[in-house]
C-alpha positions in Angstrom: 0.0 0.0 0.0 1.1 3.6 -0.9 2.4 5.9 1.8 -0.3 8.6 2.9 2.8 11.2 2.7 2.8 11.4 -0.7 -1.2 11.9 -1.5 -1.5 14.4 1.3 1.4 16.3 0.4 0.1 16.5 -3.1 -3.1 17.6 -1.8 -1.8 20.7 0.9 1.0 21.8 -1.6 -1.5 22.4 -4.8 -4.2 24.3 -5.1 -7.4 22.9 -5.9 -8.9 23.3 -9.6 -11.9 24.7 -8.1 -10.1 27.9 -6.8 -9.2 29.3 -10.1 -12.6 30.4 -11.6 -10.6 30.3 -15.2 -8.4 27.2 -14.8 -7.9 25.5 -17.8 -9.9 22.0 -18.4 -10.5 19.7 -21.4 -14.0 19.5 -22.8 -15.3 15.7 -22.5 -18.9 16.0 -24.1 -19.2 13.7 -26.5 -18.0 10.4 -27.1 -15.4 8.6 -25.2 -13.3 5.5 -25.0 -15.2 2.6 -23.6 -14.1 2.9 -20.3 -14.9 6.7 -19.7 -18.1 7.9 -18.3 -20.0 10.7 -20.0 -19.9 14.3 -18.5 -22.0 16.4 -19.7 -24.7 16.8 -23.0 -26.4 19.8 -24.1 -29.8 20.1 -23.9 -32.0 22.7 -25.5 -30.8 25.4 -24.4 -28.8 24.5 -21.2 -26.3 21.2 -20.7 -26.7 18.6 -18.4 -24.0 16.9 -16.5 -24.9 13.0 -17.1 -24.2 10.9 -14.0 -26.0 13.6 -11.9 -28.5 14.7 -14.3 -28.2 18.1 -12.9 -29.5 20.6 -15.9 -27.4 24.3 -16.2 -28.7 27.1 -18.4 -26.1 27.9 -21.2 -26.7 31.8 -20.5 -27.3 32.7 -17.0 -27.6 36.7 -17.0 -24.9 38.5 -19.1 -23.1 35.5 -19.2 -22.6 32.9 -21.9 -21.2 28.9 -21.5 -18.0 28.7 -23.2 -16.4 25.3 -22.3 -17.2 22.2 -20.3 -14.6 19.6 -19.5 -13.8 17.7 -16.1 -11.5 19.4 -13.8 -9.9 16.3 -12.6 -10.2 12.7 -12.3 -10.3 12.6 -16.3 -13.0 10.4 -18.1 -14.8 8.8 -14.8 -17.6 12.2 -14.9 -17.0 13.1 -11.2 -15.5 16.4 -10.8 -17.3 18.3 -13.7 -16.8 21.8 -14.5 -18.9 24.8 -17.0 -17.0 27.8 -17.8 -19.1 31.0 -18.2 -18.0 34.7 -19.3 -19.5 37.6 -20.3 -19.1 39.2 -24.2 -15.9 41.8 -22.6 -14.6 38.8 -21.0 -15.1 40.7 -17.7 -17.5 38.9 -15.6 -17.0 35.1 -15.8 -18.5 32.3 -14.0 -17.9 29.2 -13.0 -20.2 26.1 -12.1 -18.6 22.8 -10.8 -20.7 19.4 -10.4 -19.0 17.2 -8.0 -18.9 14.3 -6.0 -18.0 15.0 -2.4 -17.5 11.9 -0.2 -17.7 14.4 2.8 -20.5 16.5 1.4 -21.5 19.4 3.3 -22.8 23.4 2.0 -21.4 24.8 5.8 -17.8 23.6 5.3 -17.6 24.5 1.3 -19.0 27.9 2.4 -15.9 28.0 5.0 -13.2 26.6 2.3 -14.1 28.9 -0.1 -14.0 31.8 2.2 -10.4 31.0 2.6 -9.8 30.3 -1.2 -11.3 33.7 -1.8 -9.7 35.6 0.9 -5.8 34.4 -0.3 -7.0 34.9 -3.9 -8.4 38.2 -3.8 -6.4 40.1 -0.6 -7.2 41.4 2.6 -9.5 44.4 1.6 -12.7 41.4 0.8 -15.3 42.2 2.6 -18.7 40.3 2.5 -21.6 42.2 1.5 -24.2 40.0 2.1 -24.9 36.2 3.3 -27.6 33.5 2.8 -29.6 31.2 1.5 -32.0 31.0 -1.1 -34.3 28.8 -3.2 -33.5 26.4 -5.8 -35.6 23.8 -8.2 -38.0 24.8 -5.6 -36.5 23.9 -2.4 -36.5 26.5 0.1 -33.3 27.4 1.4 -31.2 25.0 -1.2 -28.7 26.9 -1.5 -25.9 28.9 0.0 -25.4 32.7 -1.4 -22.6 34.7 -0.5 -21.3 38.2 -2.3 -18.2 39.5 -1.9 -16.8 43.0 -2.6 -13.7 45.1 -2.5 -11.3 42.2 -3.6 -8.3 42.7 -5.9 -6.6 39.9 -8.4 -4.9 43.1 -9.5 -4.2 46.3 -7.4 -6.4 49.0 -8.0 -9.2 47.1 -9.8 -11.8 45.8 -7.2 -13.9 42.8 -7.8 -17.3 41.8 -6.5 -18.0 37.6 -6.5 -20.9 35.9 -5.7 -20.3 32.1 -4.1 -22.6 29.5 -3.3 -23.5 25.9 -2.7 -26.0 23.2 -3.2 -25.5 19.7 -2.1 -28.0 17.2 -3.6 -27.3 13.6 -2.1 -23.8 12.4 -2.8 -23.2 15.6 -5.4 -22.0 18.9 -4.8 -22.7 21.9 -6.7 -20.4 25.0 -6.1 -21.1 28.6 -8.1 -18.7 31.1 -8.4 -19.1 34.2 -10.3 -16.8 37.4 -10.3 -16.4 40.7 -12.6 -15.6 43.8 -11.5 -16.9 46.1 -8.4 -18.4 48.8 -10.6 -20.5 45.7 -12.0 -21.5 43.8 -9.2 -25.4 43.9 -9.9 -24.7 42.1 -13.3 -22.5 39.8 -11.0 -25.0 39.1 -8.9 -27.6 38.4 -11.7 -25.6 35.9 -13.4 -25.4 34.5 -10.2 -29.3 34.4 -9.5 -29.7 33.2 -13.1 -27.6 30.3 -12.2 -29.6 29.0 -9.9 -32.8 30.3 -11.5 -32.4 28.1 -14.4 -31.0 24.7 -12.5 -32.8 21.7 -12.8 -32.6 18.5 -10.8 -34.1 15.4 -12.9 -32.3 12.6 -10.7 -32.8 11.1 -7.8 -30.7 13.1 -5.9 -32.7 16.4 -4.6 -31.2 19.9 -3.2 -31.2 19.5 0.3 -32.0 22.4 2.9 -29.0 24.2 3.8 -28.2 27.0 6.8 -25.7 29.9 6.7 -22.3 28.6 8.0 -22.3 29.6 11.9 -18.7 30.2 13.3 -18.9 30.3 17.1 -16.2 31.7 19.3 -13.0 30.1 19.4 -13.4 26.6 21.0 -12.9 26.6 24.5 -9.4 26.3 25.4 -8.8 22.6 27.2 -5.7 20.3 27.8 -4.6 19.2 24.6 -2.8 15.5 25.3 -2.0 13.2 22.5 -3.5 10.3 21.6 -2.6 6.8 22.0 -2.3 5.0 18.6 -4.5 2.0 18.6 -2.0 0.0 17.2 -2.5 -2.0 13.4 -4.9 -4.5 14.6 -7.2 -2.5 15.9 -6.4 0.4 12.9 -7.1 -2.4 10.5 -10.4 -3.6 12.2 -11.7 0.1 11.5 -10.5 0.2 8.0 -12.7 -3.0 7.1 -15.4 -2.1 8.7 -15.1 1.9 7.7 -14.6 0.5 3.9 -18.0 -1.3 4.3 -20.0 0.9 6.1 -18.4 4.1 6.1 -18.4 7.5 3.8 -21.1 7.8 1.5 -21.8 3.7 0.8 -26.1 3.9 1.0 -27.4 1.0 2.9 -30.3 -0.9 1.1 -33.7 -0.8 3.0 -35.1 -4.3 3.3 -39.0 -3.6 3.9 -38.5 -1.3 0.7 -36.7 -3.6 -1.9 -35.3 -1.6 -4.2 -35.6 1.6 -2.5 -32.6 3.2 -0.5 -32.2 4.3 3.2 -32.6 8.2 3.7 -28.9 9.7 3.7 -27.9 11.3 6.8 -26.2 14.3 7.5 -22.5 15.0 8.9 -21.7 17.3 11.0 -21.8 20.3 10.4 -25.3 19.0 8.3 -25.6 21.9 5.7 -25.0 24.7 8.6 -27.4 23.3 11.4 -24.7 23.2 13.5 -22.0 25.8 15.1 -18.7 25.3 13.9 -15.6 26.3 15.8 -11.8 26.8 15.7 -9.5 24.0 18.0 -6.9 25.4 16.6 -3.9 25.6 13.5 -2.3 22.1 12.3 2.1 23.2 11.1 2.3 20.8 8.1 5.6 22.2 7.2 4.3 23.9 3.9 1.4 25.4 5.4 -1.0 26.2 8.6 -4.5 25.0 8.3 -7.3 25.5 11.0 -8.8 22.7 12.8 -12.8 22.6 12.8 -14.7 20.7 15.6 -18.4 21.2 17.0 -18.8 24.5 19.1 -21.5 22.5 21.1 -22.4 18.7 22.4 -25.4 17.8 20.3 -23.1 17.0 17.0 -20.5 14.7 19.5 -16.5 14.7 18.8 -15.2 15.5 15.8 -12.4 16.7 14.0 -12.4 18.5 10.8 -9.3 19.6 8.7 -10.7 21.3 5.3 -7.7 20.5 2.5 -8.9 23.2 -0.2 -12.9 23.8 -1.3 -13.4 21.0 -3.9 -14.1 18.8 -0.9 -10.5 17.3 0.5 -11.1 16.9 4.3 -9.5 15.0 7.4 -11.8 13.9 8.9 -11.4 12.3 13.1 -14.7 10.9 13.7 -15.6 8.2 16.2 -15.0 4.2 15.1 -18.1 2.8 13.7 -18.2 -0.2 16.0 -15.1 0.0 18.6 -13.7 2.2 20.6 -11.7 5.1 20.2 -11.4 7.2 16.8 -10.5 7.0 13.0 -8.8 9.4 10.8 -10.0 9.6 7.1 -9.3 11.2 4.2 -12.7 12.1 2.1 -12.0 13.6 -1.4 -13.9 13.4 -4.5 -15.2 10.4 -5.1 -13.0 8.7 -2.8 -12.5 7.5 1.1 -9.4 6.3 2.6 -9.3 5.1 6.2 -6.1 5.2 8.0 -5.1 5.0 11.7 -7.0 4.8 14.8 -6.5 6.2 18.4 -8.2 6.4 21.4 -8.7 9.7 21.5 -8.4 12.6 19.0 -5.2 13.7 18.4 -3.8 17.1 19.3 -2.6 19.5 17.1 0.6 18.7 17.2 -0.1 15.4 16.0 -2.4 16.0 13.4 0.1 18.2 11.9 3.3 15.3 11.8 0.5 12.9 10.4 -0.4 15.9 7.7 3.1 16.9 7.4 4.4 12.7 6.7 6.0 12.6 10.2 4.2 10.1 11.5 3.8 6.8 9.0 1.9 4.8 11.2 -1.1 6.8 12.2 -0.7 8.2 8.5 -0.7 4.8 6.8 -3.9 4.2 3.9 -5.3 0.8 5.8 -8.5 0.9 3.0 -9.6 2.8 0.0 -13.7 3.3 -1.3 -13.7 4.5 -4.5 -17.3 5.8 -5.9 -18.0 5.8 -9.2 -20.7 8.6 -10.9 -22.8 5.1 -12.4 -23.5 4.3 -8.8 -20.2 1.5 -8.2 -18.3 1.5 -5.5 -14.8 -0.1 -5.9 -12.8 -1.5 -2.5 -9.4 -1.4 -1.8 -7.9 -2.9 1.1 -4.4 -3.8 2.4 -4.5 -7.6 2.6 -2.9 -7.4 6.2 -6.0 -6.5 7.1 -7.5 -9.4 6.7 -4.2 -11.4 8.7 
């Protein structure tokens, strides 16, 4: 099994795809090789991405589509991506369809803050912040507008960001153009949403204004124990089973599927606070954890805002606690210990100081047809 060092350094070191609202990407409608699942098809006049059959207009606002393509994982139609810009070229948009293994409208809202905030400077300032309607579900999605921010100095921008999670897919909004125009901004952005359709099975779900309480209250931070590989490979098998976004079938129903629960922070129902700042060695990033009791202990460590999160979460069916690593379309399971780690910790386990408690134990892999591929290191089953 591969070292966790080198996926997680690849991960923290890179930016996500998703940050840059013009990053490149290589159109994949159309026909593919045999193996390759396909993204997106136009329809009338909007395009739908396939797996998801989430419908887009083609010209939201001032705005006009200009490219679809997959922004990563190439061919397999789960981290789709429509490109959007106005005739000057000075407002664009972008729209990405994706499948989040941790899945959550509260902790995109919070990544993308931060993506926003290191992209565009320290003048950003939020203008406004909610939710609104979408496909006809009340409160389905997150809107957020930003002002004041500079790509270059001198020339303020205004962005609009939002999110809508529907089941096991993700849909994140960006739109940006300059300050002077931030009602045409913000009307590309409404026509977004205005002219999104959902024809699967997967539905919007209700969604709540991120809520950051005070910082955590301050406790004794003592490290873990490591559980040891017996018991880390135990929760692997049983995490690779049971765990991430795997949809139990209901009995009494057949065919039917057992309602998906919520994580924590479920879509913004619960307070989110800071624990504190993991030293990777290439970079800080803040630790996330319930501000109150009613969501239990947790441990959240947001990678970038297309989804990458640690996650330390309690062991499905033993004691103590597992670390994973949710990203798109994928779940790995590594150590466990008996309690949450400290800070100190989490960072040599980020920062590929500590192989054990780092080490993959078992990998899910989802596939946008509905598959779900398992990987496991065969000493787990020793």
């Amino acid at each position: 099994m591969r070292s966790l060092i080198v996926a997680l350094l690849t991960l923290i070191a890179a930016p996500a795809a998703a940050q840059d609202p013009k990053a490149a990407t290589t159109s994949t409608t159309g026909q593919g090789s045999a193996s390759e699942i396909e993204a997106w098809k136009s329809e009338g006049d909007g395009i739908v991405v396939v797996p998801a059959k989430i419908r887009l207009p083609a010209h939201p606002g001032t705005l006009s589509l200009i490219k679809t393509g997959e922004a990563s994982e190439k061919g397999k139609a789960i981290d789709n991506v429509a490109q959007y810009e106005s005739e000057d070229r000075a407002v664009f948009g972008t729209v990405y369809v994706f499948y989040a293994t941790y899945a959550d409208t509260a902790l995109a809202t919070w990544a993308t803050d931060r993506a926003i905030r290191e992209r565009f400077g320290p003048n950003t300032v939020i203008a406004s912040d909610g939710v609104v309607a979408v496909a006809g579900v009340a409160g389905g999605a997150t809107r957020r507008i930003y002002d004041k921010g500079e790509l270059d100095k001198g020339q303020p921008l205004a962005s609009a960001a939002g999110f809508v999670r529907a089941g096991r897919w993700m849909v994140g909004l960006r739109v940006s153009g300059p300050t002077a125009r931030r009602a045409e901004v913000e009307a590309a952005f409404d026509g977004l949403l205005a002219g999104m359709r959902f024809d699967g099975r997967d539905r919007p779900m209700p969604a709540t204004p991120l809520k950051l309480a005070a910082p955590c209250p301050v406790g004794p931070e003592k490290d873990a124990k490591f559980l040891g590989d017996k018991a880390s490979n135990s929760n692997a098998f049983l995490g690779s089973l049971l765990g991430g976004s795997v949809l139990l079938k209901d009995e009494k129903a057949g065919t039917e599927e057992m309602k998906q629960q919520l994580s924590f922070p479920a879509n913004g129902a619960s307070a989110l606070c800071v624990r504190g700042t993991v030293d990777t060695g290439k970079r800080t990033i803040d630790v996330l954890q319930p501000a109150g009791t009613d969501a239990g202990q947790i441990a959240l460590i947001l990678l970038d805002d297309a989804g990458g999160t640690i996650a330390v979460e309690p062991a499905l069916l033993d004691r103590g606690f597992v670390m994973k690593h949710y990203g798109i379309g994928l779940v790995e399971v590594l150590g466990s210990f008996d309690r949450i780690p400290s800070l100190a910790q989490l960072g040599a386990i980020l920062g590929g100081k500590d192989p054990k408690g780092g080490r993959i134990r078992s990998t899910t892999i989802f596939t946008a047809d509905g598959k779900t591929n398992i990987q496991i290191d065969t000493s787990v089953l020793k």
